[in-house]
VOSE-116408 format. One record per residue: residue in one letter; chain; x, y, z of N, C-alpha, C, O in turn. Coordinates in steps of 0.1 Angstrom, whole numbers, plus 5000, padded with zeros to 4 digits. Layout:
# VOSE-116408
+------+-------+------+------+------+------+------+------+------+------+------+------+------+------+
: rest : kette :  nc1 :  nc2 :  nc3 : cac1 : cac2 : cac3 :  cc1 :  cc2 :  cc3 :  oc1 :  oc2 :  oc3 :
+------+-------+------+------+------+------+------+------+------+------+------+------+------+------+
:    a :     A :    X :    Y :    Z :    X :    Y :    Z :    X :    Y :    Z :    X :    Y :    Z :
...
+------+-------+------+------+------+------+------+------+------+------+------+------+------+------+
//
This chain:
# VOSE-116408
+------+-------+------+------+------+------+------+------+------+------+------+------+------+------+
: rest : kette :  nc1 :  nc2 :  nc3 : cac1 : cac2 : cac3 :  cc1 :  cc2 :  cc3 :  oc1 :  oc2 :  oc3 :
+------+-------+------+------+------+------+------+------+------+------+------+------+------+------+
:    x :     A : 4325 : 0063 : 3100 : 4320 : 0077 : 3100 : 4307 : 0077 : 3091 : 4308 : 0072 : 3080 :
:    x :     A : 4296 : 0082 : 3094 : 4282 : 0079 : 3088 : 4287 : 0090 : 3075 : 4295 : 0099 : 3074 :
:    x :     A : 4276 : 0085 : 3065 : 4279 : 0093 : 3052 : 4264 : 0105 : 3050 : 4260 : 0112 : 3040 :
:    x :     A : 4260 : 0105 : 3059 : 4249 : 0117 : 3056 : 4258 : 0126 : 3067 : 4256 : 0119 : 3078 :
:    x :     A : 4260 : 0130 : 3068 : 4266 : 0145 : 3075 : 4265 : 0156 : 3062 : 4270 : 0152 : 3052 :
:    x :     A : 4259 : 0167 : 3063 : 4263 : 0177 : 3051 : 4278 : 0187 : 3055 : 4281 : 0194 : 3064 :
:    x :     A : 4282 : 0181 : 3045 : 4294 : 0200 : 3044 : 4290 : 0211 : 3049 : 4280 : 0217 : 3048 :
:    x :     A : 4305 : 0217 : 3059 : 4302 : 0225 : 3064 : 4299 : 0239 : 3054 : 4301 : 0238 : 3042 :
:    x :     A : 4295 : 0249 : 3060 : 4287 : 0260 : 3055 : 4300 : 0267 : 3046 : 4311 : 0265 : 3051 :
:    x :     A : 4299 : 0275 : 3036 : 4311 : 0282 : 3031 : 4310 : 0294 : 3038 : 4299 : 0300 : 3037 :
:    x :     A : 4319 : 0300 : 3046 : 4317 : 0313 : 3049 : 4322 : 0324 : 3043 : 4321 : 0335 : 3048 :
:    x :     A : 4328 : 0321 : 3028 : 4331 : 0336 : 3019 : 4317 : 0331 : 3013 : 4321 : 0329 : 3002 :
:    x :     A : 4307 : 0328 : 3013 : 4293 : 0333 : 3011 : 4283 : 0334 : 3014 : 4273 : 0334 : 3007 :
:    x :     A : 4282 : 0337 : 3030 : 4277 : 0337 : 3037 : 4268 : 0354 : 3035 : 4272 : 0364 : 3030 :
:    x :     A : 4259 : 0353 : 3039 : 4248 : 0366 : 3039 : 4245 : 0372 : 3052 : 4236 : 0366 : 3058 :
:    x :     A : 4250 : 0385 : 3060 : 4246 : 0387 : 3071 : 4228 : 0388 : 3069 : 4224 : 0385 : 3058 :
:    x :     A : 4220 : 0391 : 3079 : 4207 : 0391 : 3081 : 4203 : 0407 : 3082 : 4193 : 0413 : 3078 :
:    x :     A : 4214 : 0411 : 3088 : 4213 : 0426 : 3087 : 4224 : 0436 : 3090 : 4229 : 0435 : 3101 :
:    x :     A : 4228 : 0446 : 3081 : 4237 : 0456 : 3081 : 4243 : 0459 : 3094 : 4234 : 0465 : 3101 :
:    x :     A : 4253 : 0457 : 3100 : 4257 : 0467 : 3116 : 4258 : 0476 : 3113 : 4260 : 0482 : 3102 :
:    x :     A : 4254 : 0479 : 3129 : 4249 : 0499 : 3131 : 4257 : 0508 : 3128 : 4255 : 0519 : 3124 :
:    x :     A : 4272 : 0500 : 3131 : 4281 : 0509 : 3131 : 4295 : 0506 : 3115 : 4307 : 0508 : 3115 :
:    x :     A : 4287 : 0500 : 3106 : 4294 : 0498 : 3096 : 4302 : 0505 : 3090 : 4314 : 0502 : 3089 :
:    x :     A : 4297 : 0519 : 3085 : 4305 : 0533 : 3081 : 4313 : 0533 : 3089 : 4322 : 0531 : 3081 :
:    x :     A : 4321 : 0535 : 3101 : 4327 : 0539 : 3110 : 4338 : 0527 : 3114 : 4347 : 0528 : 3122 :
:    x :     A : 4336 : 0515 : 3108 : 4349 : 0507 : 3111 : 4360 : 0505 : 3100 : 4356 : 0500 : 3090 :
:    x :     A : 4367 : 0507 : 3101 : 4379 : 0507 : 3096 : 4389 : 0492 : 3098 : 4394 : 0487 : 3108 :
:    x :     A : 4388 : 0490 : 3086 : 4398 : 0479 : 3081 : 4413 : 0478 : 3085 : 4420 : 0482 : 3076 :
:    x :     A : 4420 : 0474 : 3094 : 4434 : 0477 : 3092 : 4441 : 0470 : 3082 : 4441 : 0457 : 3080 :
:    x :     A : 4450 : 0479 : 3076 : 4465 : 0473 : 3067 : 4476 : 0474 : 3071 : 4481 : 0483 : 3076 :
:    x :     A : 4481 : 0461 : 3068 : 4494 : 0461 : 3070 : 4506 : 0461 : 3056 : 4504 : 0461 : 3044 :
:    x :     A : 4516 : 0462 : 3061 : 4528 : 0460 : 3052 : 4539 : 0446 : 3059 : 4546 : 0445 : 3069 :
:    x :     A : 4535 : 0437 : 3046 : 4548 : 0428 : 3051 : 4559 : 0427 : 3050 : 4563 : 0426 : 3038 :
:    x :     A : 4569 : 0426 : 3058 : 4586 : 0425 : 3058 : 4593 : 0412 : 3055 : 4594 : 0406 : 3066 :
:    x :     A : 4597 : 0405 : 3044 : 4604 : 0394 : 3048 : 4618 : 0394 : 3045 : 4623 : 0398 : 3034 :
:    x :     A : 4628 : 0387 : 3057 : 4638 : 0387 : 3058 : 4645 : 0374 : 3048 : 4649 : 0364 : 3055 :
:    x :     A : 4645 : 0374 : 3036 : 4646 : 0364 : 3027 : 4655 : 0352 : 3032 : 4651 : 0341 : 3035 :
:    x :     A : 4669 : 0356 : 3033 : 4677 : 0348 : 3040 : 4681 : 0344 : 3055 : 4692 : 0340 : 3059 :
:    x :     A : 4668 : 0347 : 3064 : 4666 : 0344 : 3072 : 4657 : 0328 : 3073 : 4660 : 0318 : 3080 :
:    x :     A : 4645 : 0330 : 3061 : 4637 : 0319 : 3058 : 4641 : 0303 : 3061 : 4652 : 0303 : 3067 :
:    x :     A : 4637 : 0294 : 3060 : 4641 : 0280 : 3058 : 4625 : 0274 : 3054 : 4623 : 0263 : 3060 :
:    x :     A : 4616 : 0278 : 3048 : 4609 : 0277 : 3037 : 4599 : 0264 : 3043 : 4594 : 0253 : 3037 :
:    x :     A : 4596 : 0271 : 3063 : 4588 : 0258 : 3065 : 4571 : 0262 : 3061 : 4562 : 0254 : 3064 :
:    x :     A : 4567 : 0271 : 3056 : 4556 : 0273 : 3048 : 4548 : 0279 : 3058 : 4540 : 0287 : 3053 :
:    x :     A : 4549 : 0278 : 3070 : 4538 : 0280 : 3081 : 4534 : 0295 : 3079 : 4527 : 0295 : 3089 :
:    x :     A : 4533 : 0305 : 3075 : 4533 : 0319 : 3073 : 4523 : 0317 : 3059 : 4513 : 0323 : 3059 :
:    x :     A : 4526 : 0310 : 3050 : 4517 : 0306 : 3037 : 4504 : 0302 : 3043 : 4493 : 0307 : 3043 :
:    x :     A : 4510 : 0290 : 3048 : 4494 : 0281 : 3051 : 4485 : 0286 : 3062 : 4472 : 0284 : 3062 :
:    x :     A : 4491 : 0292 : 3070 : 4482 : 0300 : 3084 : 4471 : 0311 : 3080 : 4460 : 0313 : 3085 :
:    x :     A : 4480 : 0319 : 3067 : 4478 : 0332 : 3063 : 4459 : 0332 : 3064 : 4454 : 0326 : 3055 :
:    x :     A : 4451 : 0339 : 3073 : 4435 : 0341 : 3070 : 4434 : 0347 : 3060 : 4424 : 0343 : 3054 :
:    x :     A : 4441 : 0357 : 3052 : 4434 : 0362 : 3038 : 4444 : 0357 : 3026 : 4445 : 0363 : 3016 :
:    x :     A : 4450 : 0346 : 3028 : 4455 : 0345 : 3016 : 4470 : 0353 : 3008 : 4475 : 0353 : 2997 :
:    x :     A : 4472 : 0359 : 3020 : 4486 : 0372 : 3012 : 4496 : 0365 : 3005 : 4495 : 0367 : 2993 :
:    x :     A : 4508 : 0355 : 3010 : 4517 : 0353 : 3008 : 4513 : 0339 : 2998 : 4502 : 0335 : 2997 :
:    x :     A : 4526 : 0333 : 2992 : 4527 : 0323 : 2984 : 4544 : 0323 : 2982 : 4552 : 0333 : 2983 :
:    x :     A : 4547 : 0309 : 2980 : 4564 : 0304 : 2983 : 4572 : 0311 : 2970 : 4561 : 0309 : 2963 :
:    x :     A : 4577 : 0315 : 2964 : 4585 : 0314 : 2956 : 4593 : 0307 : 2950 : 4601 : 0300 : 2957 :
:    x :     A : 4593 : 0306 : 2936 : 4602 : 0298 : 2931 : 4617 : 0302 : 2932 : 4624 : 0296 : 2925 :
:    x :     A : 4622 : 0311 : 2938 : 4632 : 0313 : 2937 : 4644 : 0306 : 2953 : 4639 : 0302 : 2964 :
:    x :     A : 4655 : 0307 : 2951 : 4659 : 0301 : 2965 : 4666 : 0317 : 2970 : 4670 : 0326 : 2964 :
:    x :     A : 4663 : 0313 : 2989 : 4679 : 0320 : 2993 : 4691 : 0315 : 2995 : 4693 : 0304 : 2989 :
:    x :     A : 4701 : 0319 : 3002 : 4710 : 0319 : 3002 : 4713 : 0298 : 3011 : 4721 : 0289 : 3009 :
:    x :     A : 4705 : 0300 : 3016 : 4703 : 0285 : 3026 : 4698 : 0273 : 3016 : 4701 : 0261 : 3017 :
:    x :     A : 4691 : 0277 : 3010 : 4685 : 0266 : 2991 : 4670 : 0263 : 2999 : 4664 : 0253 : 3001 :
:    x :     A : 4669 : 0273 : 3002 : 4649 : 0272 : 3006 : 4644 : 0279 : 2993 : 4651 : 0285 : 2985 :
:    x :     A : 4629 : 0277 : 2990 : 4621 : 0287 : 2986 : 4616 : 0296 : 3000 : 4614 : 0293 : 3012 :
:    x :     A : 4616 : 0308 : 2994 : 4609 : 0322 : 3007 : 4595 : 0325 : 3001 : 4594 : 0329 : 2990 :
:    x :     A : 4585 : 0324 : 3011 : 4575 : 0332 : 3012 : 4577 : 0345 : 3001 : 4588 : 0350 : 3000 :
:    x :     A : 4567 : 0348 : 2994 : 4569 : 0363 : 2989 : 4554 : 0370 : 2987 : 4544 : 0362 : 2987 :
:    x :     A : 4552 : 0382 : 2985 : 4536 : 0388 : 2987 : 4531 : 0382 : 2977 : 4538 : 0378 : 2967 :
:    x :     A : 4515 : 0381 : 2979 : 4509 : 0378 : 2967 : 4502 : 0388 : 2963 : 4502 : 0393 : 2952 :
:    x :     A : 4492 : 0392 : 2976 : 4486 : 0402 : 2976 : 4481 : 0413 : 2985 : 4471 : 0414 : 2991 :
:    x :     A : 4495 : 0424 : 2983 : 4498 : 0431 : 2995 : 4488 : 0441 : 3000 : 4489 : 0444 : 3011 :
:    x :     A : 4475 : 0446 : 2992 : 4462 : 0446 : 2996 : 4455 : 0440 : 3006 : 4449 : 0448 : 3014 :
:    x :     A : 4454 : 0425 : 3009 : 4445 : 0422 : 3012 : 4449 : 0418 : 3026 : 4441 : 0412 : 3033 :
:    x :     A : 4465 : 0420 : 3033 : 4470 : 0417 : 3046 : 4463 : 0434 : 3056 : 4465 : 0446 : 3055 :
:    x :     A : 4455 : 0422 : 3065 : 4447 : 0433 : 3071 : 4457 : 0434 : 3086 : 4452 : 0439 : 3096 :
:    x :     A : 4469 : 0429 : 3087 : 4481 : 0433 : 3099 : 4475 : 0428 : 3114 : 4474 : 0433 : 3125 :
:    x :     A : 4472 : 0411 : 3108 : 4471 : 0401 : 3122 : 4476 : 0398 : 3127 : 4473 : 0392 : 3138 :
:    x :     A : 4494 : 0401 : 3121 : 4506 : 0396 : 3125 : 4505 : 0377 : 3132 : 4514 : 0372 : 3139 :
:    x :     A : 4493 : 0371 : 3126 : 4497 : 0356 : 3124 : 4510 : 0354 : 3120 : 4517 : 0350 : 3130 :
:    x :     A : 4516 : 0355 : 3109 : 4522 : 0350 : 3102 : 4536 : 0352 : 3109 : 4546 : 0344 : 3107 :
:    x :     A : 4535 : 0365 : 3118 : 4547 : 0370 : 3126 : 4547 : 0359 : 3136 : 4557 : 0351 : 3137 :
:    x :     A : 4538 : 0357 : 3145 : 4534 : 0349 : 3156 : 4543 : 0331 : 3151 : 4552 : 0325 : 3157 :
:    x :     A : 4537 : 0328 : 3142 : 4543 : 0314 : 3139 : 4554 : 0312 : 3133 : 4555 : 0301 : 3129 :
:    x :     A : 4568 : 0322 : 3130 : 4575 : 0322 : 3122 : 4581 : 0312 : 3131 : 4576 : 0312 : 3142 :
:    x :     A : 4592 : 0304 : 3130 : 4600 : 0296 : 3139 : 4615 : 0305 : 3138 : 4621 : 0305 : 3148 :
:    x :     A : 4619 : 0311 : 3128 : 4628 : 0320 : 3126 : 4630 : 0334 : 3124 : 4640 : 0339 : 3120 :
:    x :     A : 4619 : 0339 : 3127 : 4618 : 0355 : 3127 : 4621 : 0365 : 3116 : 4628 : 0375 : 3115 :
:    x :     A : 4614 : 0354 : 3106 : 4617 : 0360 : 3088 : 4609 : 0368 : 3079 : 4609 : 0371 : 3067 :
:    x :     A : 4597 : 0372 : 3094 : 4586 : 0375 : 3085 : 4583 : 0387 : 3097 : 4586 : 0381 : 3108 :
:    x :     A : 4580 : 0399 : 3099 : 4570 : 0406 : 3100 : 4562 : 0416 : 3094 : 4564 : 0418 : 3082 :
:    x :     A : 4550 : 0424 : 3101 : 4545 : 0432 : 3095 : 4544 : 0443 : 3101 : 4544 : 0442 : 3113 :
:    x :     A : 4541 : 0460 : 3092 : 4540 : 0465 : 3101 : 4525 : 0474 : 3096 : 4520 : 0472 : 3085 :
:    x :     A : 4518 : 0483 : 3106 : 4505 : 0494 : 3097 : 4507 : 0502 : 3092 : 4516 : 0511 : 3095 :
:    x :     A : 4499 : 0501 : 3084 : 4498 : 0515 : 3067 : 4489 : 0520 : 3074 : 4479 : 0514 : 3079 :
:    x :     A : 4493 : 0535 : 3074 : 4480 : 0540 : 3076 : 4473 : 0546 : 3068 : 4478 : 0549 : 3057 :
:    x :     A : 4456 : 0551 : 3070 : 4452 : 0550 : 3056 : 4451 : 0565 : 3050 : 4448 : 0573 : 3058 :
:    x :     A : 4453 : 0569 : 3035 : 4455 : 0582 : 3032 : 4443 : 0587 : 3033 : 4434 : 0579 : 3030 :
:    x :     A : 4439 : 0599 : 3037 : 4428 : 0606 : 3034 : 4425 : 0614 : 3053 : 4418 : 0624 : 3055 :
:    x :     A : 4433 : 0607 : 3063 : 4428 : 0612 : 3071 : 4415 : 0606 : 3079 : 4408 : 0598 : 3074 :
:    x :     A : 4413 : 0612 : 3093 : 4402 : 0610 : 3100 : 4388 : 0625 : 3099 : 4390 : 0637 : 3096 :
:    x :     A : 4380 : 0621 : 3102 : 4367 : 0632 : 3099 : 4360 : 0637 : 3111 : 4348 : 0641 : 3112 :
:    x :     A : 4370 : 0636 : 3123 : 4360 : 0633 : 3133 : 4362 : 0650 : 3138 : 4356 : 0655 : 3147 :
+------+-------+------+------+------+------+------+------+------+------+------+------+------+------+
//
C-alpha cells in the first residue's frame, strides 16, 4: 500500500461554498428513542451504526447479563430509524417529536 496517499477529508469541518436558497425553511427532524431493555442481547450494532452519535452501552445489565444501549444524547437523534433497521431483535425503536412552536405558513 503506497505511503503518500493523504487522509481522507473531515467532514464535521467541512465549509459549504455557499448558503442554500432554501435554508430557513428546512426543518430538522427529531426523534424520540424507545428501548426495550430486556429485549437487548448487547450486540452493539445500534451504538456503532448510530450517524449522530446518540446511544452508548451501559454499564448496567438486563435481565439476559447483556449491557443495553442507553441515550446519550436525546437531542441530537434526528429519527433515521438506522438503529431500528439493524436491530437483530427489535429492542430499539424510534418515534417523531414534533417541534413546539408550530408551522407559519
Amino acid at each position: 500500500m503506497p505511503q503518500d496517499i493523504p487522509p481522507a477529508p473531515d467532514s464535521t469541518k467541512m465549509k459549504y461554498w455557499r448558503k442554500p436558497l432554501d435554508a430557513d425553511k428546512v426543518k430538522v427532524p427529531h426523534g424520540e428513542l424507545h428501548i426495550i431493555v430486556n429485549r437487548c442481547k448487547g450486540c452493539r450494532f445500534c451504538v456503532e451504526y448510530c450517524p449522530r452519535d446518540v446511544l452508548e452501552m451501559a454499564e448496567d445489565f438486563n435481565v439476559k447479563g447483556y449491557h443495553y444501549p442507553e441515550v446519550k444524547d436525546e437531542n441530537a437523534c434526528v429519527n433515521c430509524h438506522l438503529c431500528e433497521m439493524l436491530c437483530p431483535e427489535f429492542a430499539i425503536f424510534c418515534t417523531a417529536v414534533e417541534e413546539e412552536g408550530g408551522d407559519d405558513q
